[in-house]
N, C-alpha and C positions, 0 to 999 in steps of 0.2 A: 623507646620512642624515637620518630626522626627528629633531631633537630634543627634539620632544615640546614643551607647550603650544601657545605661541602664539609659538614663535622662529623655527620654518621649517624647511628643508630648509638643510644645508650640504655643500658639494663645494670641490672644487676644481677650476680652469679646465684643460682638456686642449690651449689654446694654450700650454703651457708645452712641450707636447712639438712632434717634427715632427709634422706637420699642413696639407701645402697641397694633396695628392691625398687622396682616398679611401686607396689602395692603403694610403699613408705613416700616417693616420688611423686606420685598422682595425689597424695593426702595433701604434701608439702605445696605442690604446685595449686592445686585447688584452693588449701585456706591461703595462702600467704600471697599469692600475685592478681589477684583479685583486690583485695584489700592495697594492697601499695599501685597500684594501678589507679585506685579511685582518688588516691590521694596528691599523686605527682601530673598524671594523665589523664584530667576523668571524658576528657570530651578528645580524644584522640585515641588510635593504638596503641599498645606498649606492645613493648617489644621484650621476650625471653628468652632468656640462655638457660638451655634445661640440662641440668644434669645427670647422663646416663650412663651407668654402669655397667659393667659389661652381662650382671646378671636379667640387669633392664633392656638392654638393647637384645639380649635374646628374647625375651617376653614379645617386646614387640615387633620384633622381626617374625616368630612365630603366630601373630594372633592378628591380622586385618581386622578383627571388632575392635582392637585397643587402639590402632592409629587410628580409626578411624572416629574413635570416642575421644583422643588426642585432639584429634582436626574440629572436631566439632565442639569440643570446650573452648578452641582456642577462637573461634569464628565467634563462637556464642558469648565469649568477650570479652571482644575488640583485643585479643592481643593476637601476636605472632610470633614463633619462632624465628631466630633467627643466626642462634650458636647453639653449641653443644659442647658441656666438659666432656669429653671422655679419657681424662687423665688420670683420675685412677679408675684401675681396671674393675678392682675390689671393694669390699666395705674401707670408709671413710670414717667415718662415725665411732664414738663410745669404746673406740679399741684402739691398743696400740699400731699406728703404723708405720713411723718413722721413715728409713730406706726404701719399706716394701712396696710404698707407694709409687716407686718408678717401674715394680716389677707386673705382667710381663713388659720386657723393656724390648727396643728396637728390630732385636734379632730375631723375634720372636713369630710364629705363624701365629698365637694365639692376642698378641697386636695387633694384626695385621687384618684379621678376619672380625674380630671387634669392632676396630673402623670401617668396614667395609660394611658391617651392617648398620651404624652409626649413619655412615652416609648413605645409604637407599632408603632408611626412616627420614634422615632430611630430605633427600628429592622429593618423597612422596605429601608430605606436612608443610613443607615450608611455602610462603606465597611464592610466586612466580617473580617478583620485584627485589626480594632480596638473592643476593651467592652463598648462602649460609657456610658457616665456618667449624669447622671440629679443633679443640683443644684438644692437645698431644703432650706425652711426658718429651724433655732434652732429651731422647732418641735413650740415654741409660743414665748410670748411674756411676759414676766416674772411677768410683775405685776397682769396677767389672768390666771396664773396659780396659783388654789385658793386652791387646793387639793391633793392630793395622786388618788384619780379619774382622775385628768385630767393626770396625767403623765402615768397611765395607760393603757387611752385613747389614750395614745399617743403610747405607746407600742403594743397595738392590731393594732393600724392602719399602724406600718411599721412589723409588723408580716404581714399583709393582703398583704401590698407592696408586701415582701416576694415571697409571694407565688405566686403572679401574675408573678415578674419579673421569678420565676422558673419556671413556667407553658408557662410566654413567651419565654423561651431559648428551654424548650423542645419541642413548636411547632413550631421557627422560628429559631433554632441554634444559635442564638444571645444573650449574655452576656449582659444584658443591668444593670447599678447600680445606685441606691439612696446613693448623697452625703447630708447629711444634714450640715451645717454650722453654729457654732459655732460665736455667735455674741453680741456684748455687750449690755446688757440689757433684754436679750433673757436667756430663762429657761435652754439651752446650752448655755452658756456664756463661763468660762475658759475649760480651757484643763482637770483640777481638775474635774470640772465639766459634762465634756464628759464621762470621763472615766469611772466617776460613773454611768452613767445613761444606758452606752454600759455596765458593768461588773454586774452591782447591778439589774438592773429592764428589759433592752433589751433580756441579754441573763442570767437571775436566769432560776435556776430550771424550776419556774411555768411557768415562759414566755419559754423558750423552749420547753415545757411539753404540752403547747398550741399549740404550732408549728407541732409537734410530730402528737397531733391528729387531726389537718386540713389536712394534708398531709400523715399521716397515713406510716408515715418513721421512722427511727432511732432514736435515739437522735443524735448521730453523725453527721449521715448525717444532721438533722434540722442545726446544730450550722455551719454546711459547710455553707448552704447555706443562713445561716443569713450572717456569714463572706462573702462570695460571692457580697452579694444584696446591702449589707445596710452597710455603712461607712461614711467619713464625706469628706468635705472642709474643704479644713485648708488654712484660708484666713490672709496670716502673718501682714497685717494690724489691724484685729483684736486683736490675741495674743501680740498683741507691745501694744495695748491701753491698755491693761490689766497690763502693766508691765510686762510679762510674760518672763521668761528667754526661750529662743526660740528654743535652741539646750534641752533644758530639758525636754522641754513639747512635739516637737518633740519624742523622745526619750520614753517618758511618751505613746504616741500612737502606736509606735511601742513592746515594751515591755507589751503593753496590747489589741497586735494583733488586732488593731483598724484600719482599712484601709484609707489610705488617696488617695480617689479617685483620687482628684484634689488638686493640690500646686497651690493656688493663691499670685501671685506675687504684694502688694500691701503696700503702703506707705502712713501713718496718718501726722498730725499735730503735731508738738512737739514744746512745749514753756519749755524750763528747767529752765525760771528762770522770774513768773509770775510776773508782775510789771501793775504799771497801764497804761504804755504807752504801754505794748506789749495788754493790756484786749481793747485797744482803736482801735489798728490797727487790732485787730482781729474780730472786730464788721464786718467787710465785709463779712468774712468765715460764721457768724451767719443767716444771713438772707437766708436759702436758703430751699428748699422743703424736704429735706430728715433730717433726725435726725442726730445731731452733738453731739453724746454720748461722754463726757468729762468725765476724770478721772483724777485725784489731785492724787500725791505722796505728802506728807508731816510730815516732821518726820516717816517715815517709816510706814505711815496709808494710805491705801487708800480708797479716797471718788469717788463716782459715783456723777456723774450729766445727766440726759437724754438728754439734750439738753443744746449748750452754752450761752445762756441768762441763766441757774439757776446756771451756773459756773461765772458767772459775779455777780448775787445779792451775791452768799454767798462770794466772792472777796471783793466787795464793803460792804459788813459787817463785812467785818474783813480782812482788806489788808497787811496782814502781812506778811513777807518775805519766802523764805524756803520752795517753794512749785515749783513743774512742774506739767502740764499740759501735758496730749496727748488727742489728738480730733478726732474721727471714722468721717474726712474728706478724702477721696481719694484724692492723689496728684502725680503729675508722679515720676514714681519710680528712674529717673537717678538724681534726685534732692537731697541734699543732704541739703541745706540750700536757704528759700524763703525769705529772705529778713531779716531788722531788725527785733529782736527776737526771729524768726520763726527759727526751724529747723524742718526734716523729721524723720520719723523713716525707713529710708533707711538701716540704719545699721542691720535691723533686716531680711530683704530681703536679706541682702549679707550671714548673718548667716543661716537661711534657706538654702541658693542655695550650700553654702559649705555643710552644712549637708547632703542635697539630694547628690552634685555629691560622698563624700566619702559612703554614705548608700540610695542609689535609694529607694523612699519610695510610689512613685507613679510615673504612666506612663503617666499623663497629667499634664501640667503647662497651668498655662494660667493668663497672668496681665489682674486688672479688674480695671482701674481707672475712673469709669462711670460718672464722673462730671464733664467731661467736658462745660458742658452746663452751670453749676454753678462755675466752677471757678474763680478767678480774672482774669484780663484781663493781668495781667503781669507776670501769669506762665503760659501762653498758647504759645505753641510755633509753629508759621506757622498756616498750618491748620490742620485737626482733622488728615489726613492720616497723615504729620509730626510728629506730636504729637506720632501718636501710632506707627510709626515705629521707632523712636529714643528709645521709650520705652522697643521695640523688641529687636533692635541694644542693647541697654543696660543689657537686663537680658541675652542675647547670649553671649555676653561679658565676664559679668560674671562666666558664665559658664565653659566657654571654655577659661580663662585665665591662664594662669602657676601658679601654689601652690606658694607664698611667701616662699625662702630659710628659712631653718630653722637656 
């Protein structure tokens, strides 16, 4: 939905439902945003971030009857498109996928022609009023990033984006942009990190210079229309795991004219005070298909862990006091505390949403809390439409709440 000024569009992620076919897609999409549409939106648009895979984006890149029974569910109502995950490539769902979820990863042709159908399904579907946006993995997967080749690799191939998404806008009027996402464990990992990679190697000299002569334009204009095409996710779950001070690194994107396509509204794991009873109840949160990237504050050092079983062995090897954990688990974001031990990093959501309403930093919001299917069974509240429109209810809330007297 818009919500009016200058705050953007907000949805919610359709990776929360099944979604790795078309077929499973259009079920998900049909029963589920209809129904939470009536309930947050019923006399206005909504607005949807549909999640396409890349066995679904051939579907309909293949088949004009299916956009166009797309286009016409969506007219027939009142919503609109106006994101796309296309972060993972592959199934999602019911199977393990841990690392493989960033693969194919940056270097990749089989990336690159993904999104490129990804975005000529947006030109064609989306309304003319919004720049529609595509969600992207961190470019890889950091332990496979082995070289100064491969981040290169990685720069030719959202140059090439580039120049599609510009050659798509000049024959179909359509803005379409690549958000890449910033994610723990991944070769974009902190905000530190982003900035270097957008200021140092995306847009140097050379990498512009390349730009210049596939296009055979300015340099000016190149660096427009990098700023244009190519920006990021800023998934505030993320940035919280990282310890990240939230209003800084914010701030840090804006002052280094780094566009934040999409504000993901999303809420981690926080244990601020690791013990063995809290490592014991949190064995549940462990077991589950996606990577549980854990990071240790302690004495002002922080440790990575990929996953929470190697945050439990090195616990259990030395159980000493003076440590918090935060864990890259998706949790709903009006939560603030799940039970003993557990707290959220909710807190980091509310600082986000203050930052955006005093300095509007992006024209799409969208909560992505996709674990539903993996959560415990005593944060799940009602059923999935519950669930995500409390979630709704909560970050509008926010938003639209009176400033705290000073």
């Amino acid at each position: 939905m818009n919500l009016g000024g200058r705050l953007g569009h907000l949805t919610y992620s359709t990776l929360v439902h099944p979604g790795d076919t078309w077929p499973e897609m259009w079920e998900s999409l049909t029963t589920y945003v209809p129904r939470v549409k009536v309930r947050v939106c019923p006399d206005r648009r909504f607005g949807v971030s549909l999640r396409l895979s890349a066995a679904s984006a051939q579907t309909l890149t293949a088949s004009p009857a299916e956009r166009a029974k797309l286009k016409r569910f969506l007219d027939d109502n009142d919503l609109y498109l106006y994101t796309v995950n296309a972060f993972p490539y592959g199934p999602f769902k019911n199977q393990i996928v841990k690392e493989q979820v960033y693969e194919p990863d940056w270097r990749s042709r089989e990336r690159i022609l993904y999104t490129q159908q990804v975005a000529e399904i947006l030109a064609e579907v989306c309304p003319p009023d919004v720049a529609p946006s595509i969600q992207s993995p961190p470019l890889g997967f950091k332990p496979r990033v082995t070289g100064p080749e491969v981040v290169e690799s990685y720069a030719a191939n959202l140059r090439e984006m580039a120049v599609f998404l510009h050659r798509l806008k000049a024959r179909t009027g359509r803005t379409v942009t690549l958000a890449v996402e910033p994610e723990p464990a991944c070769f974009l990992e902190t905000t530190a990190e982003t900035v270097a990679f957008f200021t140092q190697v995306l847009r140097s000299d050379r990498s512009i210079q390349a730009l210049v002569d596939q296009l055979g334009t300015s340099v000016e204009a190149a660096r427009a229309i990098l700023k244009r095409h190519i920006g990021t996710v800023y998934d505030i779950c993320h940035q919280a795991v990282e310890f990240e001070d939230i209003t800084a690194s914010l701030q840090s994107l804006v002052d280094n004219d780094i566009p934040v396509f999409k504000l993901q509204e999303a809420a981690a794991v926080r244990i601020p005070e690791v013990t063995q009873a809290a490592v014991e109840a949190l064995r549940e949160y462990a077991d589950t298909v996606y990577l549980t990237q854990t990071i240790e504050r302690r004495n002002g050092r922080l440790t990575r862990f990929l996953n929470l079983e190697d945050a439990f062995a090195a616990y259990e090897a030395d159980p000493g006091p003076g440590r918090e954990w935060r864990i890259h688990f998706h949790v709903p974001v009006f939560l603030t505390d799940l039970g003993d031990h557990f707290k959220t990093t909710r807190f980091a959501i509310e600082e986000a949403l203050a930052f955006h309403k005093k300095h509007p930093l992006s024209a799409q919001l969208e909560i992505e809390t996709y674990t539903w299917d993996v959560l415990p069974d005593h944060l799940k509240v009602g059923d999935i439409v519950d669930y995500v429109v409390q979630e709704l209810d909560w970050v509008k809330h926010e938003l639209f709440k009176a400033a705290a007297p000073a």
